[in-house]
Backbone as ProteinMPNN parsed JSONL, in Angstrom:
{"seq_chain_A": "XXXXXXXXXXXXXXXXXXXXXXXXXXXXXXXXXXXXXXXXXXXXXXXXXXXXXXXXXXXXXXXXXXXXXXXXXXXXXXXXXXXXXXXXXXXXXXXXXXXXXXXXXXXXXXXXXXXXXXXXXXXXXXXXXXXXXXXX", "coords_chain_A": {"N_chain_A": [[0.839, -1.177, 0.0], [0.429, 2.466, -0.962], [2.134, 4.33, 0.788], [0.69, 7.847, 2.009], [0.94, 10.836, 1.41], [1.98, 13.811, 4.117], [0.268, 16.51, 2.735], [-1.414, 15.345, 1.655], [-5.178, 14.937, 1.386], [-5.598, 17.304, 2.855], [-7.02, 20.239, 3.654], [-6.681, 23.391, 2.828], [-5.886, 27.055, 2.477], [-8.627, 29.51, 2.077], [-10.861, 27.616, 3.108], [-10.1, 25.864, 4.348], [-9.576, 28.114, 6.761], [-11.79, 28.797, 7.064], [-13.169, 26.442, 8.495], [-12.079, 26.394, 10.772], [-12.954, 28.556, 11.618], [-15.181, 27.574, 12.45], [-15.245, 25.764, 13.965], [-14.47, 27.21, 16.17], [-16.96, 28.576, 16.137], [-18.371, 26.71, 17.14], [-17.539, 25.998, 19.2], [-18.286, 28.425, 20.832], [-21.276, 28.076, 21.313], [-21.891, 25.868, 21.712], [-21.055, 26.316, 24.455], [-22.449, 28.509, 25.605], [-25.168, 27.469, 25.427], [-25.124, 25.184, 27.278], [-24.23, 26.693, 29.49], [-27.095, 27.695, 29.663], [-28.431, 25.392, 30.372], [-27.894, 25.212, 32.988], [-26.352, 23.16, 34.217], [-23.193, 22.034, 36.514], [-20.206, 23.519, 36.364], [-17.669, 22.672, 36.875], [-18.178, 20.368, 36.407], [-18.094, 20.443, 33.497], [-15.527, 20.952, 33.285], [-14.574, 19.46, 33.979], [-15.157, 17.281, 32.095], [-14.902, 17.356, 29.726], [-12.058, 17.017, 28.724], [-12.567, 14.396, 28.024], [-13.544, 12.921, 25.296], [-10.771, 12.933, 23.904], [-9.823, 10.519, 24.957], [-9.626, 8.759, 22.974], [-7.603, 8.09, 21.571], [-6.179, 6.388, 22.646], [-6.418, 4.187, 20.859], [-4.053, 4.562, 19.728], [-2.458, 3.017, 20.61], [-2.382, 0.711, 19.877], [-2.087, 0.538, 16.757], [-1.745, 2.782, 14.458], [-3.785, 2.888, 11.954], [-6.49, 2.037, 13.789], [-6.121, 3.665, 16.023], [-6.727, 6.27, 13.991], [-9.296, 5.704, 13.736], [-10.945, 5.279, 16.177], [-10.114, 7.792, 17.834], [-11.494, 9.477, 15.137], [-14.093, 8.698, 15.684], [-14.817, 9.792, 17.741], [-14.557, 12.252, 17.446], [-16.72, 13.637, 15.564], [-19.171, 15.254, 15.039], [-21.761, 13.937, 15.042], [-21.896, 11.853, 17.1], [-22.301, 13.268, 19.323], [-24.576, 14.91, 18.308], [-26.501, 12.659, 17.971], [-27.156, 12.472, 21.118], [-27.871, 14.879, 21.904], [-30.688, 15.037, 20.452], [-31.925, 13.007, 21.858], [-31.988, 13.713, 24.341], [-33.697, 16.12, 24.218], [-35.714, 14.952, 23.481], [-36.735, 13.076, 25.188], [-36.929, 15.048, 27.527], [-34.369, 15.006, 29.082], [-31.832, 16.586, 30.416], [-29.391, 15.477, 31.037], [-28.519, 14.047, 29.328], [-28.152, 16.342, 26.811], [-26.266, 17.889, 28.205], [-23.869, 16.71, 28.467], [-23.819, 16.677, 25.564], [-23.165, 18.942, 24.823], [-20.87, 18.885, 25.855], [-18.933, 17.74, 25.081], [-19.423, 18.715, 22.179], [-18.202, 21.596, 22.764], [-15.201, 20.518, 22.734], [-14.725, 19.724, 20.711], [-15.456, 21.55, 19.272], [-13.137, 22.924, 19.958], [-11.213, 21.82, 19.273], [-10.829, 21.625, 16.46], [-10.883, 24.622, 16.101], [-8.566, 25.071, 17.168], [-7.142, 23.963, 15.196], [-6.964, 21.373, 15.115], [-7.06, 18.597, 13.57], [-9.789, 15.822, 11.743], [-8.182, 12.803, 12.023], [-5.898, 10.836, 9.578], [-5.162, 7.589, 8.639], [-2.212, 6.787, 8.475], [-0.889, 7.785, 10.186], [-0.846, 10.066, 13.179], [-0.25, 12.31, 13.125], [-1.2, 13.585, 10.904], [-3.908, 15.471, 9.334], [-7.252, 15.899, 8.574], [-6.972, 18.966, 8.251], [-3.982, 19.742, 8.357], [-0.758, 19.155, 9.28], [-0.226, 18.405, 12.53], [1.748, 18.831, 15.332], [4.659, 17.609, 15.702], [5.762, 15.447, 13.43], [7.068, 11.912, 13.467], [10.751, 11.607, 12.465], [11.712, 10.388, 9.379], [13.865, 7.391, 8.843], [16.345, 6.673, 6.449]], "CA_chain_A": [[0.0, 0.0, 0.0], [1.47, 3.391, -1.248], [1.812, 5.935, 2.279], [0.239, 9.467, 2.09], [1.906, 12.238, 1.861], [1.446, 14.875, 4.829], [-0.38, 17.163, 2.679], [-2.491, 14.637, 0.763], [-6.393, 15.723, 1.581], [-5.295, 18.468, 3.57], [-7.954, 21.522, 3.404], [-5.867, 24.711, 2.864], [-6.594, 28.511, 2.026], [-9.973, 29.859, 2.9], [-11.71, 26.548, 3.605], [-8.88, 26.266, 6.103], [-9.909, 29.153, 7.503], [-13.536, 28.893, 7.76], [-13.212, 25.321, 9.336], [-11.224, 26.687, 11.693], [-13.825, 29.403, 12.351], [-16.764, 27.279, 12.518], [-14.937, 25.328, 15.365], [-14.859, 28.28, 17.548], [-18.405, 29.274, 16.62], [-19.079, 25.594, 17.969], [-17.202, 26.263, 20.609], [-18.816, 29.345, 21.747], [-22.69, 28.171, 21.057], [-21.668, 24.858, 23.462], [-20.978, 26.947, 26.292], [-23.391, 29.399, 25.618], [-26.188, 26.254, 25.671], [-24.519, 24.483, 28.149], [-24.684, 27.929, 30.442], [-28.612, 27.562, 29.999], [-28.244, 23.646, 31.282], [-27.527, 25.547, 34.549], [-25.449, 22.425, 35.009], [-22.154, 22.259, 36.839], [-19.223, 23.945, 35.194], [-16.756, 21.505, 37.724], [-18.378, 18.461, 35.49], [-17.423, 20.471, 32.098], [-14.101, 21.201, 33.009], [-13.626, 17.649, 34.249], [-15.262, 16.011, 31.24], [-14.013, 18.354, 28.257], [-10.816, 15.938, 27.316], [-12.75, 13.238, 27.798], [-12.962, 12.762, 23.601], [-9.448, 12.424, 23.762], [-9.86, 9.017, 25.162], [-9.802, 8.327, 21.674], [-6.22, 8.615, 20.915], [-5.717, 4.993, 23.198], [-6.211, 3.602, 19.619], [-2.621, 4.683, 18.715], [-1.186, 2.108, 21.493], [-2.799, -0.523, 18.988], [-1.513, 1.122, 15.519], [-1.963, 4.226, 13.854], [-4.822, 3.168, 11.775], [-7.065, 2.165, 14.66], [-6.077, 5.258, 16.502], [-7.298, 6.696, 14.052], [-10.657, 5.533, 13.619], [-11.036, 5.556, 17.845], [-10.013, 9.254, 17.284], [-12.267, 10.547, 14.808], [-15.405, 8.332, 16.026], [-15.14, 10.85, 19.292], [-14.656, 13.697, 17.48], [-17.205, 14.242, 14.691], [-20.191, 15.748, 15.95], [-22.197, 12.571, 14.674], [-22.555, 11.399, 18.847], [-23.419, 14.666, 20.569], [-26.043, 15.211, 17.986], [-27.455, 11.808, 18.802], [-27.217, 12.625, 22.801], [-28.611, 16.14, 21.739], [-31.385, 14.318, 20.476], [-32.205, 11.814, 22.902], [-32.124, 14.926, 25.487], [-34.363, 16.805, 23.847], [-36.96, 14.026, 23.04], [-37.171, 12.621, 26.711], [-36.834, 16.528, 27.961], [-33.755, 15.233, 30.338], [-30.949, 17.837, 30.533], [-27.975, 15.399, 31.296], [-27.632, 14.107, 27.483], [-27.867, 17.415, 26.812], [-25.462, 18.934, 28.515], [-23.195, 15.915, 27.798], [-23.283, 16.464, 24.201], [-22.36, 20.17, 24.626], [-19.607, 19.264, 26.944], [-18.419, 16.955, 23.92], [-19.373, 19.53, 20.991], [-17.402, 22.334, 23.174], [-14.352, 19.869, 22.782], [-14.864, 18.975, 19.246], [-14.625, 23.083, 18.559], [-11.835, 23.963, 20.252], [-10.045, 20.63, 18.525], [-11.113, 22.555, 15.327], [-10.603, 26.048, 16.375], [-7.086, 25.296, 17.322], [-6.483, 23.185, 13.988], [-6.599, 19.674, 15.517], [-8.779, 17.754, 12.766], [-9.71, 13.942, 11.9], [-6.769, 11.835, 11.324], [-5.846, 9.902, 8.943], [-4.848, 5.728, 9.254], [-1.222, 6.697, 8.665], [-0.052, 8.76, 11.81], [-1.651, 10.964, 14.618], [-0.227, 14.105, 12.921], [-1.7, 13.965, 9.486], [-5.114, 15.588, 9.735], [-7.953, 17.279, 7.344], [-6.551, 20.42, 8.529], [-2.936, 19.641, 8.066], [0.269, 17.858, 10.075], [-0.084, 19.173, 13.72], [3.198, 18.521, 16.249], [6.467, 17.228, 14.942], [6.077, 14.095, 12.866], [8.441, 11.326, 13.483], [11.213, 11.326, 11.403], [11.829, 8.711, 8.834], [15.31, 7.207, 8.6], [16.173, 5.903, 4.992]], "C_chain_A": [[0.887, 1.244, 0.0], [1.081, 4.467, 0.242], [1.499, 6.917, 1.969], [1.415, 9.704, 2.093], [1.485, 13.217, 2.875], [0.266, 15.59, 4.42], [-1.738, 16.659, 1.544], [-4.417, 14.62, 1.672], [-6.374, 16.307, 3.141], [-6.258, 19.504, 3.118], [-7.035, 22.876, 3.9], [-6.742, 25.865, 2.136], [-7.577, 29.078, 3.018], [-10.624, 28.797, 3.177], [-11.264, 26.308, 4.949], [-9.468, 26.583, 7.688], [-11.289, 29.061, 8.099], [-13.821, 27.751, 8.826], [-12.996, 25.701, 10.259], [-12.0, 27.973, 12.532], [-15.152, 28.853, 13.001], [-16.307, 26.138, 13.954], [-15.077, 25.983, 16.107], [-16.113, 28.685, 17.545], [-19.315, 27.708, 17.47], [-18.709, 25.375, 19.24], [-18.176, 27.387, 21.57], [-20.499, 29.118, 22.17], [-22.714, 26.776, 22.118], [-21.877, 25.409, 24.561], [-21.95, 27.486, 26.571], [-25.02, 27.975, 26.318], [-26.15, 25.925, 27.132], [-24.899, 25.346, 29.302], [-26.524, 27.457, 30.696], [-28.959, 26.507, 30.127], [-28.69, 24.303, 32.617], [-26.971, 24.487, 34.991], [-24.038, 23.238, 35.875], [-20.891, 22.647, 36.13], [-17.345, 22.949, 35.751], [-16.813, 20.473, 36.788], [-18.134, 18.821, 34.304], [-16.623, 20.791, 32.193], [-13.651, 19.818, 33.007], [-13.963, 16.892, 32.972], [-14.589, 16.914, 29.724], [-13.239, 17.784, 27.99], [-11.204, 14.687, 27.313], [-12.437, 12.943, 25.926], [-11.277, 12.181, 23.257], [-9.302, 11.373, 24.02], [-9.587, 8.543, 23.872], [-8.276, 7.55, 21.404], [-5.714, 7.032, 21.728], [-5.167, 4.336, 21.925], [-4.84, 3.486, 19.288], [-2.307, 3.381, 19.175], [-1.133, 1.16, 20.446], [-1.454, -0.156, 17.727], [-2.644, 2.507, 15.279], [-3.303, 4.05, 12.992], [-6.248, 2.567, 12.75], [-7.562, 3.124, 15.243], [-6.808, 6.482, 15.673], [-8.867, 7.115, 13.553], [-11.283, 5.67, 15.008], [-11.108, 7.291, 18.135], [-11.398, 10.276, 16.203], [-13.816, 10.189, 14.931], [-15.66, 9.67, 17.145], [-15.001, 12.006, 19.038], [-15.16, 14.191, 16.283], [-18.31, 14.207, 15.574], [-21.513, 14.665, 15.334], [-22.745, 12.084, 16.562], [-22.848, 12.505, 19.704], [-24.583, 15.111, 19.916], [-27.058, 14.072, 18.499], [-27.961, 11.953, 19.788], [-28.13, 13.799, 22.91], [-30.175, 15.505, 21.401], [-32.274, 13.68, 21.372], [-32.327, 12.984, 24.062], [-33.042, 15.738, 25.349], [-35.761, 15.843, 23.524], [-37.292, 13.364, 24.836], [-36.927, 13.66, 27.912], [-36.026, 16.334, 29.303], [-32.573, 15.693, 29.464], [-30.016, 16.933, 30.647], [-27.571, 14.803, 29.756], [-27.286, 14.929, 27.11], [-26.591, 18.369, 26.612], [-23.543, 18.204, 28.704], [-22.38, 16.015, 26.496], [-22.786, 18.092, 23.866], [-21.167, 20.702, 25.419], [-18.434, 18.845, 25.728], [-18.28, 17.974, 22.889], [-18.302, 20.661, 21.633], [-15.345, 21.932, 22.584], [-13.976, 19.368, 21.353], [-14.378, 20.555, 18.654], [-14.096, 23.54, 18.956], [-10.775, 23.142, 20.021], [-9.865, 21.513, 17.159], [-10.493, 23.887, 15.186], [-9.2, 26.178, 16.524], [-6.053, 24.68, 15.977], [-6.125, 21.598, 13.996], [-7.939, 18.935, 14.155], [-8.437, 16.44, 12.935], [-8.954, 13.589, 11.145], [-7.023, 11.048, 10.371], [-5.085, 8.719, 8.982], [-3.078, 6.184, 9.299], [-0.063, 7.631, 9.353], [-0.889, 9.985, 12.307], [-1.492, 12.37, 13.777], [-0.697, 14.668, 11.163], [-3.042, 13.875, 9.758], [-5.998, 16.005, 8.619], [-7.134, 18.588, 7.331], [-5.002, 20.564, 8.471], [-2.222, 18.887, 9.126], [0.205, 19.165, 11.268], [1.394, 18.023, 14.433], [3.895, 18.118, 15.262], [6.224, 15.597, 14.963], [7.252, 13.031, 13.331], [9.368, 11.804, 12.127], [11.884, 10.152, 10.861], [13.494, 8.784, 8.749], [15.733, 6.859, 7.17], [17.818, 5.048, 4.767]], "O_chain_A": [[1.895, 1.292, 0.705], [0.066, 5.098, 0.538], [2.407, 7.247, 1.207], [2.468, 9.205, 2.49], [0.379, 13.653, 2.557], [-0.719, 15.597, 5.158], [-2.599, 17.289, 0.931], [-4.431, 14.071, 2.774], [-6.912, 15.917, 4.177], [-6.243, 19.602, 1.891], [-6.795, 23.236, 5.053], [-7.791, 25.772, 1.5], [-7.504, 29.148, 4.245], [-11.473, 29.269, 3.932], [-11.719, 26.441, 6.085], [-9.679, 26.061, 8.783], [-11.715, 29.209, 9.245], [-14.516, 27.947, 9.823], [-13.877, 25.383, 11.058], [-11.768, 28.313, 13.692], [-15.928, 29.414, 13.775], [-17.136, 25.837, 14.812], [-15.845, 25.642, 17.006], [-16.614, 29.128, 18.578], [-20.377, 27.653, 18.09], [-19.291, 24.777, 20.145], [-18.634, 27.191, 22.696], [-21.012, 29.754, 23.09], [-23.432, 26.696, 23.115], [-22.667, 25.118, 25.458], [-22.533, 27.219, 27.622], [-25.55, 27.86, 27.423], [-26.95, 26.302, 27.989], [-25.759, 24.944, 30.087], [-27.008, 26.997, 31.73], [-30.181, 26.451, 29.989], [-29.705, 23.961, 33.224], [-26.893, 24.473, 36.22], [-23.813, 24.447, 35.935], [-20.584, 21.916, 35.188], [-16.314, 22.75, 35.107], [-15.861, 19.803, 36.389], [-17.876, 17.864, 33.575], [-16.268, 21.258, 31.111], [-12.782, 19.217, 32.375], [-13.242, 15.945, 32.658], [-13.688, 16.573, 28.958], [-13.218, 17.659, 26.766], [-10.522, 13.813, 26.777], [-11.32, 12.8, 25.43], [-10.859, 11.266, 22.547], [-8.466, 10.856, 23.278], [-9.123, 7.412, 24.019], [-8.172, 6.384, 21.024], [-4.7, 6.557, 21.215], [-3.997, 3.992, 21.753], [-4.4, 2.517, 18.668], [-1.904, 2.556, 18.355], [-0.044, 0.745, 20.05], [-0.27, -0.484, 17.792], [-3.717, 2.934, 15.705], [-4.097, 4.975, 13.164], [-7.27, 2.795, 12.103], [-8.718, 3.545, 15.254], [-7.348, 7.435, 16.236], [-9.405, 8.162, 13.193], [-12.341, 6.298, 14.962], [-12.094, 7.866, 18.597], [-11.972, 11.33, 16.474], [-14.701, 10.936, 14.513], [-16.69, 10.344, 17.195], [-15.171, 12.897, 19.87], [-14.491, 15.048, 15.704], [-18.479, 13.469, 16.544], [-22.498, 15.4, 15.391], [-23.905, 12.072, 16.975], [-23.599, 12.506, 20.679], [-25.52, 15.609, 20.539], [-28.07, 14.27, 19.172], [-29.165, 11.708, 19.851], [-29.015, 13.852, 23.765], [-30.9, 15.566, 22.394], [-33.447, 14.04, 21.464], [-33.269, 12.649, 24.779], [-33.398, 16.266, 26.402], [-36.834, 16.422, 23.353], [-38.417, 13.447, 25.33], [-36.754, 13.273, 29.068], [-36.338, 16.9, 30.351], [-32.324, 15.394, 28.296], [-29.075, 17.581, 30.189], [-26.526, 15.069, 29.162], [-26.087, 14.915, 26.834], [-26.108, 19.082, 25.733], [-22.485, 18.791, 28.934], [-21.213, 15.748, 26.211], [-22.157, 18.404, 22.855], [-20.657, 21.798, 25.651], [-17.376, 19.435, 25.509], [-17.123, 18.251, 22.575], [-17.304, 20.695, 20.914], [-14.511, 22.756, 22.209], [-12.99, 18.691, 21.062], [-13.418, 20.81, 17.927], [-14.084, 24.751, 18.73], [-9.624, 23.417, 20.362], [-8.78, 22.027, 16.887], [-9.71, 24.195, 14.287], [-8.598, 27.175, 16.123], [-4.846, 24.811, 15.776], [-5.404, 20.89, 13.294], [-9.165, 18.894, 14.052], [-7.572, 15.884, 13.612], [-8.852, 13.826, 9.942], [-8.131, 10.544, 10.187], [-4.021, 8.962, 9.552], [-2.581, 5.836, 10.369], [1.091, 7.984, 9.107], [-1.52, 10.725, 11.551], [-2.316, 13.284, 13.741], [-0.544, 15.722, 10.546], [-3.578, 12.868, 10.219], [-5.423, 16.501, 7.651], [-6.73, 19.1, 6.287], [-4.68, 21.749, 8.555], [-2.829, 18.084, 9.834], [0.448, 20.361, 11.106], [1.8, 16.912, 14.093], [3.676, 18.312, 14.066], [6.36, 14.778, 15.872], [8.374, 13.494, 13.537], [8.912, 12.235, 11.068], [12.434, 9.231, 11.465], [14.204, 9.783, 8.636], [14.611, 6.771, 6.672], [18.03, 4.371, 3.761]]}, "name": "protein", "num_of_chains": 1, "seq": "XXXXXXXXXXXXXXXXXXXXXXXXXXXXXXXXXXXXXXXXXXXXXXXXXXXXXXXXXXXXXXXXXXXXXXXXXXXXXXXXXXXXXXXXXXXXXXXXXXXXXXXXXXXXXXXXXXXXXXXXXXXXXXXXXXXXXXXX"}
């Protein structure tokens, strides 16, 4: 199987950009929500990296990791929870899935996107941290 390249479906320019905006506006409309939960803000600081759990996957291999990875961080399961919170009018799915969506747009907002099978730092949004380097 031929390896990616870093910048192989990478979203650059203005798409980039807007992605990268529409994370923070999902960031800010979480909290904002979340605020009118009147939950605890103790239980969204503590659960906010939950998502990251994801990233276990690597221990396995890299393409695991990163299917474990971007299951927890497309907004695909907090809409469900959103859902399900809103149809049985209880507040802790709710405020669950905007502890999650909060976490999903400030992965975004900062440029963290969903990986791809052949290493943690090749993303939609480009290569975040310092790649290994290859020997030859």
């Amino acid at each position: 199987m031929e390896r990616m390249h870093d910048t192989d479906g990478v979203v650059v320019g203005a798409p980039k950009t807007t992605l990268r905006l529409e994370g923070a506006a999902i960031l800010a409309a979480s909290i904002l929500f979340y605020a009118e939960l009147g939950r605890s803000w103790l239980s969204f600081a503590l659960l906010l990296l939950v998502p990251d759990v994801g990233m276990l996957g690597y221990v396995v291999n890299s393409r695991l990791g990163a299917m474990t990875y971007n299951v927890l961080h497309t907004i695909v399961g907090p809409a469900i929870l959103l859902v399900i919170g809103l149809l049985t009018d209880d507040g802790l799915p709710s405020a669950i899935a905007m502890i999650w969506l909060a976490h999903i747009g400030l992965d975004r907002a900062l440029g963290y996107g969903l990986k791809y099978g052949d290493g943690f730092h090749h993303t939609h949004l480009g290569t975040i941290g310092r790649p290994a380097q290859h020997t030859t």
